[in-house]
C-alpha positions as CSV (number, residue, x, y, z in Angstrom):
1,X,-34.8,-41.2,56.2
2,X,-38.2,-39.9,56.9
3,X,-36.2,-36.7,57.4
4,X,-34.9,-36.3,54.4
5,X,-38.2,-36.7,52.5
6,X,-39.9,-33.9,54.5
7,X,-37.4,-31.6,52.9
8,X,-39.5,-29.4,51.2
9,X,-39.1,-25.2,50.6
10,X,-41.5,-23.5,48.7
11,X,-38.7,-21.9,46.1
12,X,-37.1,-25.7,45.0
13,X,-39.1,-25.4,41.3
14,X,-37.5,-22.2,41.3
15,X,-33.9,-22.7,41.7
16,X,-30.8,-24.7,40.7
17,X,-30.2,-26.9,44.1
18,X,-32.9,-28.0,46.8
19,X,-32.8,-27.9,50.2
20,X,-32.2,-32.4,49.3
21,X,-29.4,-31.3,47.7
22,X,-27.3,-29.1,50.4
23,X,-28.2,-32.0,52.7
24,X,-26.2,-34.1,50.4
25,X,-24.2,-31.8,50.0
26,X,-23.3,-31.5,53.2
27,X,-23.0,-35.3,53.8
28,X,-20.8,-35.5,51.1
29,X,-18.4,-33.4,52.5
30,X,-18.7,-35.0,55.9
31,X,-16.9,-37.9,54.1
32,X,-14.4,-36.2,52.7
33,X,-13.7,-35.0,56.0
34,X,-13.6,-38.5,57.1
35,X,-11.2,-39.6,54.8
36,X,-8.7,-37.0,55.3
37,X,-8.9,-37.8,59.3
38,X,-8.4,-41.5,58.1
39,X,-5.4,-40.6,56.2
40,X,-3.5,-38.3,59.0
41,X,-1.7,-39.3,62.0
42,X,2.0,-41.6,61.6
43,X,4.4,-39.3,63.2
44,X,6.8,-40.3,64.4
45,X,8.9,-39.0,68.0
46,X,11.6,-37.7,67.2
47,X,12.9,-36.4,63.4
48,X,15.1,-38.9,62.8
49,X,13.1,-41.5,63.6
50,X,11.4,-43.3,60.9
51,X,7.6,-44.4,61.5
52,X,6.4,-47.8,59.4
53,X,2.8,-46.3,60.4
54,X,2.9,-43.8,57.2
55,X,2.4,-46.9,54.8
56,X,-0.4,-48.7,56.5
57,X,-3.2,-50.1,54.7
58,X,-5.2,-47.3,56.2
59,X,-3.4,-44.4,55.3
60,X,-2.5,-45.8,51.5
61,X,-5.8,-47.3,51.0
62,X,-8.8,-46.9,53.1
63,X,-8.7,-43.4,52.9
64,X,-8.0,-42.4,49.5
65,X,-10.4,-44.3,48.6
66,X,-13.3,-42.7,50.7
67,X,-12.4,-39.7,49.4
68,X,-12.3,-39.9,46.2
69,X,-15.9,-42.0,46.9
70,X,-17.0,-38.5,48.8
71,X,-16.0,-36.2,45.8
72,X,-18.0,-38.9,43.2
73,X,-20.7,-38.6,46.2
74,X,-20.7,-34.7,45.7
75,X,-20.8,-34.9,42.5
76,X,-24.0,-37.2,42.4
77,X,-25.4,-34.6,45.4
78,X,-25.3,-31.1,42.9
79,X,-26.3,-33.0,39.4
80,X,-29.3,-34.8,41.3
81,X,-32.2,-33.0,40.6
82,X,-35.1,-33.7,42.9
């Protein structure tokens, strides 16, 4: 994370969000994005067909759970003040 310490702009006293923050920001958003991909998918072949595969632990659980984790994680990202 030596990275992410080295953030540095010459405006952050001067405004609202850092260049940290959009990094976080953007992570944030990242795993959103990963829990909506977890959640997809379960079709089946044919219309009337039914797939089991729409109520698997991973759809149901996994994923609703990392996003809601992501939006608490973007909510940390814009309130952190660095």
């Amino acid at each position: 994370m030596k990275w992410f310490k080295n953030l540095k702009n010459e405006n952050d006293d001067k405004m609202p969000l850092t260049l940290k923050n959009y990094a976080l920001i953007l992570l944030g958003a990242v795993i959103i994005l990963l829990g909506f991909i977890l959640m997809s998918g379960g079709d089946a072949s044919t219309p009337e067909q039914f797939n089991e595969n729409i109520f698997s632990f991973r759809r149901i659980t996994l994923a609703p759970i990392i996003v809601v984790a992501g939006f608490t994680f973007e909510i940390y990202a814009i309130l952190k003040r660095f």
